[in-house]
NULUMPA-221680 format. One record per residue: residue number from 1; residue in three letters; x, z, y of N, C-alpha, C, O in turn. Coordinates in steps of 0.001 Angstrom, whole numbers. Layout:
N
[NUM,ala,[X,Z,Y],[X,Z,Y],[X,Z,Y],[X,Z,Y]],
...
end
This chain:
219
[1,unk,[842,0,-1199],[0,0,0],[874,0,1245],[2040,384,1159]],
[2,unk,[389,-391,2331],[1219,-781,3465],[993,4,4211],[-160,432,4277]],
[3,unk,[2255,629,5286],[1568,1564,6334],[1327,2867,5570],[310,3507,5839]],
[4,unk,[1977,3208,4859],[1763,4898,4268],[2537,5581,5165],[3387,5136,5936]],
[5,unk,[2121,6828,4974],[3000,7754,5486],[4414,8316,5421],[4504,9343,4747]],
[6,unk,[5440,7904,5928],[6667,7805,5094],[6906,9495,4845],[7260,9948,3757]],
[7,unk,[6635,10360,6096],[6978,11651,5762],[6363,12645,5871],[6623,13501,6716]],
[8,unk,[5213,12738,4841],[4015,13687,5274],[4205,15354,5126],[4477,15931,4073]],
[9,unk,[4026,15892,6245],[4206,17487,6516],[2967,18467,6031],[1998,18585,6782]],
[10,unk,[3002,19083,4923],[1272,19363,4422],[1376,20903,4740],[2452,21434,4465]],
[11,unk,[531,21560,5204],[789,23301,5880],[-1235,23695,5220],[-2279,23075,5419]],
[12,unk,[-924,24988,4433],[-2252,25599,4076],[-2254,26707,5070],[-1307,27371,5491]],
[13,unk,[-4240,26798,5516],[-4331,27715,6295],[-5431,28677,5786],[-6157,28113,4967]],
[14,unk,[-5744,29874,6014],[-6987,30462,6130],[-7018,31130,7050],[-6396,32114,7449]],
[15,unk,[-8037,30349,7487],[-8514,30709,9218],[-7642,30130,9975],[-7332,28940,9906]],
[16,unk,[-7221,30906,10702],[-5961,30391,11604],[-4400,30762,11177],[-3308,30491,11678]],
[17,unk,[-4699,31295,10349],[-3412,31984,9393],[-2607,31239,8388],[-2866,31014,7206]],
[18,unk,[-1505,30881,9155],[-421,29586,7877],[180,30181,6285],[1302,30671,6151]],
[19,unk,[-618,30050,5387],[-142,30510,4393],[1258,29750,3626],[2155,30269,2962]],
[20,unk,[1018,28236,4040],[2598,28156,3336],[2457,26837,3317],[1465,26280,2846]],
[21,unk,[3697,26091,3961],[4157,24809,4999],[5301,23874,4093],[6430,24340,3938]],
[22,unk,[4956,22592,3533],[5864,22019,3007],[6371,20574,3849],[5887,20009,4830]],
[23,unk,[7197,20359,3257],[7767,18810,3821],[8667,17834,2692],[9863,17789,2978]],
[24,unk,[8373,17252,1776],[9064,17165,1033],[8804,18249,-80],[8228,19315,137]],
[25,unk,[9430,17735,-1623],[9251,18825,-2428],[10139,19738,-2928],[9734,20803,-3394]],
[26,unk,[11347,19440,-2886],[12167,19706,-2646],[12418,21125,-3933],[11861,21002,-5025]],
[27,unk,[13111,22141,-3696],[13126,23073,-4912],[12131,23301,-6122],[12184,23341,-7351]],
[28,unk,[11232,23423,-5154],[9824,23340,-6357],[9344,22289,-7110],[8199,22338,-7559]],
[29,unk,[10108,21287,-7318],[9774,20164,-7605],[9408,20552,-9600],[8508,19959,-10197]],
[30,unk,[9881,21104,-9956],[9777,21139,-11343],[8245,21610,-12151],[7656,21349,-13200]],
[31,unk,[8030,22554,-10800],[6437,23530,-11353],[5834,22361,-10837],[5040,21741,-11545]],
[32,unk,[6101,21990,-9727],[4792,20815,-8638],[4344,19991,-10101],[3299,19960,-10750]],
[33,unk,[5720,19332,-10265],[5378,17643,-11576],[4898,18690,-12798],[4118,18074,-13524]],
[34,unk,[5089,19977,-13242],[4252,20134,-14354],[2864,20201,-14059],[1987,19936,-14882]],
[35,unk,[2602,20663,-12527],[1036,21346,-12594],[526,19736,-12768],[-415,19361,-13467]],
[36,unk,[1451,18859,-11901],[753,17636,-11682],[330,16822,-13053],[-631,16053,-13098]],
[37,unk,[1175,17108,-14128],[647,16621,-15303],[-651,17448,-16478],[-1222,17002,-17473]],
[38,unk,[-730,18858,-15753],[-2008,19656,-16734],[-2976,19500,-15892],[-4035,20024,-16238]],
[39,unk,[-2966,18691,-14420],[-3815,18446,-13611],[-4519,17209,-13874],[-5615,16916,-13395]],
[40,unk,[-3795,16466,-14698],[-4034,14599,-15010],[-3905,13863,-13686],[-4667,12919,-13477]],
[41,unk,[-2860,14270,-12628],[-2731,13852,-11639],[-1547,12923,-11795],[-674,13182,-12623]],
[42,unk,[-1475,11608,-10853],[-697,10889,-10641],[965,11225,-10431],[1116,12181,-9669]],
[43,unk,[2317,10616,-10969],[3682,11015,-10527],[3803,11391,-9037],[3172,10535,-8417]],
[44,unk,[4194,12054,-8412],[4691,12114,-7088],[6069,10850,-6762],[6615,10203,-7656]],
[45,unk,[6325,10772,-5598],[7347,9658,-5829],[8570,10444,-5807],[8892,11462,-5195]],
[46,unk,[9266,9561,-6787],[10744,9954,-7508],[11501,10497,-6318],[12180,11489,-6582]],
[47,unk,[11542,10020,-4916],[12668,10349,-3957],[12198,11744,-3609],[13228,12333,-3282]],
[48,unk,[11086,12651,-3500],[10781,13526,-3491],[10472,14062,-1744],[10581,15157,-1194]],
[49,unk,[10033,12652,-1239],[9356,12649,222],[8316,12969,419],[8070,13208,1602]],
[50,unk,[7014,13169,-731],[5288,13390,-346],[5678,15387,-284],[6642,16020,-714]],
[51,unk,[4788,15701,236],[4742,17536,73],[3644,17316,-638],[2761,16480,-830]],
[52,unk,[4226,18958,-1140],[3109,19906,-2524],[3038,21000,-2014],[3985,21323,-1297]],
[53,unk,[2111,21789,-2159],[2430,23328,-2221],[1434,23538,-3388],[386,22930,-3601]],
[54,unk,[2161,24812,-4287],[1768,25035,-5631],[1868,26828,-5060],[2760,27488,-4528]],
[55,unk,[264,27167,-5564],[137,28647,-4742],[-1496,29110,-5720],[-2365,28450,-6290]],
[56,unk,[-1228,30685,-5467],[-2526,31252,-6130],[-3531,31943,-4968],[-3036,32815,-4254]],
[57,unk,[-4713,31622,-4806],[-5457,31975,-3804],[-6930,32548,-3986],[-7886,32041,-4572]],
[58,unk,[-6811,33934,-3208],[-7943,34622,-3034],[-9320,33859,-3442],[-9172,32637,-3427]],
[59,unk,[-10546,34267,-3780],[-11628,33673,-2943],[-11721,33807,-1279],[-11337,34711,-537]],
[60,unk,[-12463,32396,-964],[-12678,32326,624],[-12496,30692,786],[-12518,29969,-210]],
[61,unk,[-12287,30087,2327],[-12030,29037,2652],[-10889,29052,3287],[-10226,29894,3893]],
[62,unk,[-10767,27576,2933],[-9160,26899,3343],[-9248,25680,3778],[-10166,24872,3637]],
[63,unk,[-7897,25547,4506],[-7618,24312,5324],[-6589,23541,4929],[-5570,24228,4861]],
[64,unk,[-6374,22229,4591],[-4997,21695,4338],[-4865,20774,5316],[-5602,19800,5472]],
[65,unk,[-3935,21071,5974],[-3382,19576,7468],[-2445,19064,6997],[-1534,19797,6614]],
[66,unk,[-2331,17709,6863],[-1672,16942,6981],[-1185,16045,8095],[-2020,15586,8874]],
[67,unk,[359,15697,8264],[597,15167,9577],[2280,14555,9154],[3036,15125,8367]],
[68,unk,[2577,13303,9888],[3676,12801,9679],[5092,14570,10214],[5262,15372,11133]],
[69,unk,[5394,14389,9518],[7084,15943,9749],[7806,15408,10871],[8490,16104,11622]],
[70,unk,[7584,13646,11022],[8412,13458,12119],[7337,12876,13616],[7585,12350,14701]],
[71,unk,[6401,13223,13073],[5093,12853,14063],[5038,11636,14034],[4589,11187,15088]],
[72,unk,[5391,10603,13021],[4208,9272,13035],[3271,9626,11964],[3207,10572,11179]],
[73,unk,[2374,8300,12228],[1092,8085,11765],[1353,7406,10733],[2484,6924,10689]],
[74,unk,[444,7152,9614],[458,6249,8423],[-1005,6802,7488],[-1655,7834,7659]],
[75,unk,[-1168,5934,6689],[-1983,6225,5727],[-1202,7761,4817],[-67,8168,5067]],
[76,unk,[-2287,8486,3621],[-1711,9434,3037],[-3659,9979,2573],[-4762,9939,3117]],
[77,unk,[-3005,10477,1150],[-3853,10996,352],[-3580,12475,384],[-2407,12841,454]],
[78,unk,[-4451,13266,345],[-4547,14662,442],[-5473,14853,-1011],[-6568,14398,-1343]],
[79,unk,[-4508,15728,-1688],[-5610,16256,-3152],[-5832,17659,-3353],[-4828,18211,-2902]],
[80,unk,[-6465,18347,-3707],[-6501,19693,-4327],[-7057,19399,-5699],[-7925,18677,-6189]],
[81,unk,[-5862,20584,-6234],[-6549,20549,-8051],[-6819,21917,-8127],[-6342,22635,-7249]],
[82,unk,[-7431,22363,-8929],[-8186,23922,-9603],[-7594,23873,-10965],[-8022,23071,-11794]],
[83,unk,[-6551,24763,-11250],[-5540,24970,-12412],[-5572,26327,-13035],[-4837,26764,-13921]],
[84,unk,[-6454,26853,-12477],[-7269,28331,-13489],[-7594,27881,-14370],[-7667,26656,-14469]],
[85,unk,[-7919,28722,-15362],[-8738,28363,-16361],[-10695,29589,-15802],[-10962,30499,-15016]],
[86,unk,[-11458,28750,-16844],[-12527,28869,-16204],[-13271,30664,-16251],[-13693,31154,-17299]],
[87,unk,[-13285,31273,-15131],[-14039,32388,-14984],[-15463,32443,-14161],[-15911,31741,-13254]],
[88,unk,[-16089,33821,-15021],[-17652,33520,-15059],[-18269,33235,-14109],[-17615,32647,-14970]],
[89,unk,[-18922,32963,-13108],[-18793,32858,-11929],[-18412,32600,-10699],[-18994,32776,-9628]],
[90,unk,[-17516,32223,-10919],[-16446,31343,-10064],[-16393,29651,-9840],[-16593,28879,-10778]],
[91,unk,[-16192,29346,-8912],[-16198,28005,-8914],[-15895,27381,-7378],[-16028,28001,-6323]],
[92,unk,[-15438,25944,-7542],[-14825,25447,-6021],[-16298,24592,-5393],[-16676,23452,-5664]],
[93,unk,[-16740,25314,-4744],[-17859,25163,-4258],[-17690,23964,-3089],[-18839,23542,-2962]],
[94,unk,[-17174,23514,-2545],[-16743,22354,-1482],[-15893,22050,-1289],[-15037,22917,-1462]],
[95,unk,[-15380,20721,-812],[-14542,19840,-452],[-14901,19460,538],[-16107,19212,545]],
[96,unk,[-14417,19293,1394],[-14164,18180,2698],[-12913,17869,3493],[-11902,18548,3672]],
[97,unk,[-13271,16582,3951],[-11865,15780,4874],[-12218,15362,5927],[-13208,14631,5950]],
[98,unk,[-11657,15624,6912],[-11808,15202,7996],[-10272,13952,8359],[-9120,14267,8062]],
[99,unk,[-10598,12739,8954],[-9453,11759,9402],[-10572,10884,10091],[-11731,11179,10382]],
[100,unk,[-9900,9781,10251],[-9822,8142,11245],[-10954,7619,10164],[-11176,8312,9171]],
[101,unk,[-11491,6685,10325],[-12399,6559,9498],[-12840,5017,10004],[-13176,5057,11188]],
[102,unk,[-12927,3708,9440],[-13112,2481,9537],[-13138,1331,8682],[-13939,1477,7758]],
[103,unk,[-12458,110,8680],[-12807,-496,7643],[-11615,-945,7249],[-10581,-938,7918]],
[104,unk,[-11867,-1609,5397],[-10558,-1904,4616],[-9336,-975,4647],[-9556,147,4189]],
[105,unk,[-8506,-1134,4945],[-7475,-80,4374],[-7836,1424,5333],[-7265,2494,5119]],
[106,unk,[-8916,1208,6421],[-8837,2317,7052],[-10058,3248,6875],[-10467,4203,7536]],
[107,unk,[-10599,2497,5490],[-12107,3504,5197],[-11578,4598,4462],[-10545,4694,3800]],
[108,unk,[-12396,5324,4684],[-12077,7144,3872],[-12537,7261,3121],[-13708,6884,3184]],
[109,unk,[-12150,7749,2034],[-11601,8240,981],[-11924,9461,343],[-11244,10454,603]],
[110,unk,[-12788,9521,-391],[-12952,11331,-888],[-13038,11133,-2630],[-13994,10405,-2896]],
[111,unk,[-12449,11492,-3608],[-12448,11220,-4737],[-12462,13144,-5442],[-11780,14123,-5139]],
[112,unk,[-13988,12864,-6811],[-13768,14403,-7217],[-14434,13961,-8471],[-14986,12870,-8613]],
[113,unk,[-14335,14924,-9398],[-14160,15200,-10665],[-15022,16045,-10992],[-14952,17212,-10606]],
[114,unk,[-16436,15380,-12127],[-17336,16227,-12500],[-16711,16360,-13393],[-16233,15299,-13795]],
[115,unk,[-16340,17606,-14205],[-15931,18338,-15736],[-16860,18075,-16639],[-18071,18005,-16432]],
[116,unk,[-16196,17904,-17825],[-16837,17446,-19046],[-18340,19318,-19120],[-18300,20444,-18624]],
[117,unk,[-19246,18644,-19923],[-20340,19810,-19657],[-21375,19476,-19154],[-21836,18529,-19790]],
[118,unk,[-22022,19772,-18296],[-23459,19322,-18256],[-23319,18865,-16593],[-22395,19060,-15804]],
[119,unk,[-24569,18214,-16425],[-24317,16979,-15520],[-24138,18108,-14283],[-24126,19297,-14603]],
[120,unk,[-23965,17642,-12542],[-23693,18599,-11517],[-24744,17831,-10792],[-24723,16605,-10901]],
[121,unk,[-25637,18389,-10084],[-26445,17803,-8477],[-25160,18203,-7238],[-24648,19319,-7147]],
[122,unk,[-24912,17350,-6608],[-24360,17270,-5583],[-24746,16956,-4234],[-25780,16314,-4044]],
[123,unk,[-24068,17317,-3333],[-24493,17105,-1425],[-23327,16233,-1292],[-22219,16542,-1731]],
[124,unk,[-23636,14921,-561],[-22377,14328,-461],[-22586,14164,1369],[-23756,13801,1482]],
[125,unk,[-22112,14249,2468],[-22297,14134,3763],[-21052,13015,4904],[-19824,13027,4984]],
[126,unk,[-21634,12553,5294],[-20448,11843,6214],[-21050,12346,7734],[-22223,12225,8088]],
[127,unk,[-20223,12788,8333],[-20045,13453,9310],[-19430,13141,10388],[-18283,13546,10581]],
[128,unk,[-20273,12138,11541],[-19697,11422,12601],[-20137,12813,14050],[-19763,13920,14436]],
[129,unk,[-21303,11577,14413],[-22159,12571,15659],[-21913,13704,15477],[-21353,14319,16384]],
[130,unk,[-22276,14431,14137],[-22296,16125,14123],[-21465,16662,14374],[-21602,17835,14720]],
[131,unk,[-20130,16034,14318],[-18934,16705,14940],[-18617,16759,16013],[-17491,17243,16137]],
[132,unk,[-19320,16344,17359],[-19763,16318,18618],[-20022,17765,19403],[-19734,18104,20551]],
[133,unk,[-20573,18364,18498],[-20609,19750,19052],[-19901,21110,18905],[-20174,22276,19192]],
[134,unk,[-18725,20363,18250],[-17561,21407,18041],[-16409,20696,18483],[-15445,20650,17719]],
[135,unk,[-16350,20113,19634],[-15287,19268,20108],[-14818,18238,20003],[-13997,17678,20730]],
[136,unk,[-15422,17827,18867],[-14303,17132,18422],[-14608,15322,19444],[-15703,14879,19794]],
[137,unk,[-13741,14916,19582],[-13934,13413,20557],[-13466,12425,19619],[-12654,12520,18698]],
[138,unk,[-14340,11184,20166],[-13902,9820,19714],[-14737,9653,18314],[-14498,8546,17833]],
[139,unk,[-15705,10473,17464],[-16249,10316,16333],[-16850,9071,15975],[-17114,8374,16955]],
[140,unk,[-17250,8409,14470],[-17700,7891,14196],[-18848,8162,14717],[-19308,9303,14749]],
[141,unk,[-19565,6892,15289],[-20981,6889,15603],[-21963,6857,14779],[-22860,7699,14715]],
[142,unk,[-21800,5518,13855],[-22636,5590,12325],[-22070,5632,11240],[-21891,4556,10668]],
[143,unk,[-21564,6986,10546],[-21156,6439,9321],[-21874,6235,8393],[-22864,6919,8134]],
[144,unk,[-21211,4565,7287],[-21698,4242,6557],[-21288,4701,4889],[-20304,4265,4292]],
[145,unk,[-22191,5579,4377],[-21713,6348,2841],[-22155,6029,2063],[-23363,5804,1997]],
[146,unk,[-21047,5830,836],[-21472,5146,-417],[-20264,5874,-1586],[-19076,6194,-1536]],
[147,unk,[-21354,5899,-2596],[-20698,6983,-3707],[-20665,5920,-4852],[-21488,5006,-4907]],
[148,unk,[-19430,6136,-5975],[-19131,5155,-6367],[-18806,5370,-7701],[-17588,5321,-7530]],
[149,unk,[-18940,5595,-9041],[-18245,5539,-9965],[-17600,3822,-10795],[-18023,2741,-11202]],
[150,unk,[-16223,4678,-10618],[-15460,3259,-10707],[-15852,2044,-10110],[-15670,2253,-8910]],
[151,unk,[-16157,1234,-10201],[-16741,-240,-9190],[-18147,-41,-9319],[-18816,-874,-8708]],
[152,unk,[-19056,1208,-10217],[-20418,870,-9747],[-20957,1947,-8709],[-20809,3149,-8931]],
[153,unk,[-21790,1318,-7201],[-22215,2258,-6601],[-23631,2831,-7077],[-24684,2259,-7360]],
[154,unk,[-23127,4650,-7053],[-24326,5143,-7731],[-25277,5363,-6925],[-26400,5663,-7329]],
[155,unk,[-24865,5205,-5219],[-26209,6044,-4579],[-25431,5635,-2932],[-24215,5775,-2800]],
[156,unk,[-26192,5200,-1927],[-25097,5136,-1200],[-26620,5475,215],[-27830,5573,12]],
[157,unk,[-25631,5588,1885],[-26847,5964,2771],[-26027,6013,4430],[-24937,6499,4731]],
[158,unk,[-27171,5221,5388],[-26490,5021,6677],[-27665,5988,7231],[-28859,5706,7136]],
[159,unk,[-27310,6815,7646],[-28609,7648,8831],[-29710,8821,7922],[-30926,8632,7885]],
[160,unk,[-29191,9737,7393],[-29833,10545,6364],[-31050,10564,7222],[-32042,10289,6547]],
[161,unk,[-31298,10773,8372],[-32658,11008,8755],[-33937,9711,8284],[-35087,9855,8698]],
[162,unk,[-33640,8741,7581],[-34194,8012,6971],[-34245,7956,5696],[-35062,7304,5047]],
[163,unk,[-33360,8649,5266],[-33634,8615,3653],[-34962,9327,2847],[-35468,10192,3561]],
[164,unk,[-35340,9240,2121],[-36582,9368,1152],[-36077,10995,586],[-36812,11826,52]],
[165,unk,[-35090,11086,789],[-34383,12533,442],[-33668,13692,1671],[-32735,14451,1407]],
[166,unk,[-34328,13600,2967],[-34577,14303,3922],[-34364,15822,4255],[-33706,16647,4888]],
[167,unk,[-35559,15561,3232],[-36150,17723,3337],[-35309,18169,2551],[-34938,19340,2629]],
[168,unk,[-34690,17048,1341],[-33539,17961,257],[-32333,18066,584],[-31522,18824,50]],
[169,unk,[-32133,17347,1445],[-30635,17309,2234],[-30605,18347,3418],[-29532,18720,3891]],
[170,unk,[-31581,18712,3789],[-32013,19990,4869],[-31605,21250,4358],[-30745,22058,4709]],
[171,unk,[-32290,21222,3603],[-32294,22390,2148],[-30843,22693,1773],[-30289,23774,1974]],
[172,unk,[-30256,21549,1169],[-29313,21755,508],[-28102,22298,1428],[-27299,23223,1304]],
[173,unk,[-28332,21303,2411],[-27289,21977,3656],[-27412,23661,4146],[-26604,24552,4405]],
[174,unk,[-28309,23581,4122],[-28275,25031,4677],[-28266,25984,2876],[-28553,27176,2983]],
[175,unk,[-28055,25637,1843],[-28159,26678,1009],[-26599,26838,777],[-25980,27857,471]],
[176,unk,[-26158,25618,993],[-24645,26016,660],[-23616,26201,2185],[-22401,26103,2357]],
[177,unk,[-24666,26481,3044],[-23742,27071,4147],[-22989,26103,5709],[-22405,26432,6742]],
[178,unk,[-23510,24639,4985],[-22907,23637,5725],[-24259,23951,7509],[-25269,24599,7785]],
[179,unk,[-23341,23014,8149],[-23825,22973,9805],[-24365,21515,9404],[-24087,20480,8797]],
[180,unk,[-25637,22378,10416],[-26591,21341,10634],[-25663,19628,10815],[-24463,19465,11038]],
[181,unk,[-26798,18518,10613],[-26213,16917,10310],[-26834,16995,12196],[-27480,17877,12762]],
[182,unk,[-26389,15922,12619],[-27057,15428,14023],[-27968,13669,13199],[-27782,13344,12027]],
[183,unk,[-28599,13095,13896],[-28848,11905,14199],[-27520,10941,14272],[-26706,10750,15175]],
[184,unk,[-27656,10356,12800],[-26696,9524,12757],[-25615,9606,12187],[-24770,8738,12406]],
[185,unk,[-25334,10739,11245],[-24594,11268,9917],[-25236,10647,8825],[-26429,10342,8809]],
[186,unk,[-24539,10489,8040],[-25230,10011,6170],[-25300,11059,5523],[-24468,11944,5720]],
[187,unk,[-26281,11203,4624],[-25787,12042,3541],[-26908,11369,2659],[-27794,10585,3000]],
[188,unk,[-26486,12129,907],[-26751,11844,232],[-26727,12802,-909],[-25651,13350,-1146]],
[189,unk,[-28068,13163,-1867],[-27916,14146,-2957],[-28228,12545,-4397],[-28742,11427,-4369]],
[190,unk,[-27500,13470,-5482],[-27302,12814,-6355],[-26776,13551,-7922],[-25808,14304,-8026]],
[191,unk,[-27608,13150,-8969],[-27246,14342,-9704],[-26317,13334,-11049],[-26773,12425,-11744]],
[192,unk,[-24853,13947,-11041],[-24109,13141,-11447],[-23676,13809,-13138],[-23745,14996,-13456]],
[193,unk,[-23259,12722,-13980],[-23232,13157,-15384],[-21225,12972,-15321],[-20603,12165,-14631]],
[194,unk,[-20661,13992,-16262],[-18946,14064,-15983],[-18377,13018,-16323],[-18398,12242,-17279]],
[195,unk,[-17731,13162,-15124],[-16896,11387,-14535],[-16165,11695,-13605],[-16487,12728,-13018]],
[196,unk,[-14913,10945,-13102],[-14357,10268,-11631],[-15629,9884,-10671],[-16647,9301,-11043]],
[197,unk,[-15400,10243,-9655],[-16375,9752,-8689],[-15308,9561,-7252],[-14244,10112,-6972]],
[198,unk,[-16188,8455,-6472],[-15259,8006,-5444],[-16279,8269,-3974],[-17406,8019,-4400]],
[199,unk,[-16361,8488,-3104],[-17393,8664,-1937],[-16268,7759,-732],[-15159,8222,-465]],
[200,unk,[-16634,6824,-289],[-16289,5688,743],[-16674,6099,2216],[-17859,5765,2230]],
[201,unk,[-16443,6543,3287],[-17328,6368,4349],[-16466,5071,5070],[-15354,4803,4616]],
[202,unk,[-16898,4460,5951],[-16557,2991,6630],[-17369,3061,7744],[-18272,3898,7717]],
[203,unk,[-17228,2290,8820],[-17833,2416,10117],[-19017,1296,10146],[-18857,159,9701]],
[204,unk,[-20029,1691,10633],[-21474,715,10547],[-20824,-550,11878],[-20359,-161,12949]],
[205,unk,[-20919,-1806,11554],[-20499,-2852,12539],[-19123,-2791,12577],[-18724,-3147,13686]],
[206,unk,[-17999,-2407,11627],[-16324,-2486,11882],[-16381,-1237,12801],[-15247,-765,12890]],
[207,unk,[-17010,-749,13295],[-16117,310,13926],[-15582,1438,13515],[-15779,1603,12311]],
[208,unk,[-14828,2510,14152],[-13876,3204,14102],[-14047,4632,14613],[-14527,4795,15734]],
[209,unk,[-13737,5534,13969],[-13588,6489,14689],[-13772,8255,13767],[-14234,8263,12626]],
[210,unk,[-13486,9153,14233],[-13554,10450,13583],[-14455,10664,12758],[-15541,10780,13325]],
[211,unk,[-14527,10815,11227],[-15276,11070,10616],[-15038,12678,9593],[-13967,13180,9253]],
[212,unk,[-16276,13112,9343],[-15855,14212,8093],[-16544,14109,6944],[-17759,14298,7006]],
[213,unk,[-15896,13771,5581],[-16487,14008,4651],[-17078,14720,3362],[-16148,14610,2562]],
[214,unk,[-17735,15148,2949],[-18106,16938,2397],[-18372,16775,1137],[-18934,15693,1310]],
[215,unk,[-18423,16886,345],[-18928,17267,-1203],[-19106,18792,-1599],[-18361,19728,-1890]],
[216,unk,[-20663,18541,-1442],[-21106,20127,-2018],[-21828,20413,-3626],[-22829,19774,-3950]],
[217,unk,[-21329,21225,-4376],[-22121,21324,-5335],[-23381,22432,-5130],[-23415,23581,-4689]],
[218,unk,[-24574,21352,-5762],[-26194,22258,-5096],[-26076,23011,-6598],[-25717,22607,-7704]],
[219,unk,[-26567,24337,-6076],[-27822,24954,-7911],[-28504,24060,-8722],[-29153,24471,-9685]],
end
């Protein structure tokens, strides 16, 4: 791929609090490539330029930033894996990404993993306008969302306030804690059987601009 990130700087937070800042993988490289293989995750590259951080964490929420170490820009994939083994009650209740958000190499990207077991209902959200009222500038105006296993799309949606699934996306948002959608966010519920799944957002008309994308698991 063209235009990657040659030197991505990855720093975990909770809250405002830096729990632990990589650049490169540098010493840890040996635990990183094992977790990365009981993870079924892809090689890291051999020169040992992408960052990892390999860490055990409380319950609560977290932040992962990513940013060029030498302050350029480029493309770059951000992953989290869950390498516990499974306890009663417990579980990674959301995902989301926030970046640039547009078309062909510059559409976003959210990829997650239903576990073998019984099927999951999910909240999937693209998040332009709504991010308007927490500062943020320059957002996607319409994003366009589409959920994907492997090349088939399972469910896809421009403007949740039109969808046939409305009141459940209301619902669902507020049961798992998410902020209200504005006029002109996508979202989408969908009850998925265990698989790879891919969620696309892209800009309605080529355009461009701040998007966030969420994956919630509903009850």
């Amino acid at each position: 791929m063209a235009g990657v990130l040659a030197a991505p700087r990855l720093e975990l937070f909770r809250g405002t609090t830096s729990l632990a800042v990589n650049s490169g993988i540098a010493a840890n490289r040996a635990a990183i490539d094992a977790a990365g293989r009981q993870a079924g995750a892809f090689a890291l590259d051999a020169a040992g330029a992408d960052a990892a951080i390999l860490t055990t964490l409380a319950p609560g929420n977290y932040t992962a930033q990513v940013s060029g170490a030498s302050g350029a820009a480029g493309i770059a994939l951000i992953e989290v894996y869950d390498l516990s083994t499974a306890a009663a009650g417990q579980k990674m209740l959301n995902i989301a990404t926030r970046a640039s958000a547009g078309s062909g190499d510059n559409t976003l990207i959210a990829g997650f993993v239903v576990p073998a077991g019984a099927s999951k209902r999910v909240l999937v959200r693209a998040v332009g306008p709504g991010l308007a009222p927490f500062g943020v500038t320059g957002v996607l105006a319409q994003p366009v969302l589409q959920l994907q296993s492997g090349s088939t799309v399972v469910a896809q949606n421009t403007n949740w306030t039109t969808s046939a699934d409305r009141d459940a996306i209301t619902a669902g948002s507020s049961q798992t804690g998410a902020f209200a959608l504005s006029s002109g966010d996508s979202a989408l519920i969908a009850t998925l059987a265990p698989g790879n799944y891919t969620v696309l957002v892209t800009g309605s008309g080529a355009t461009s601009g701040i998007a966030l994308v969420e994956v919630y698991e509903l009850p």
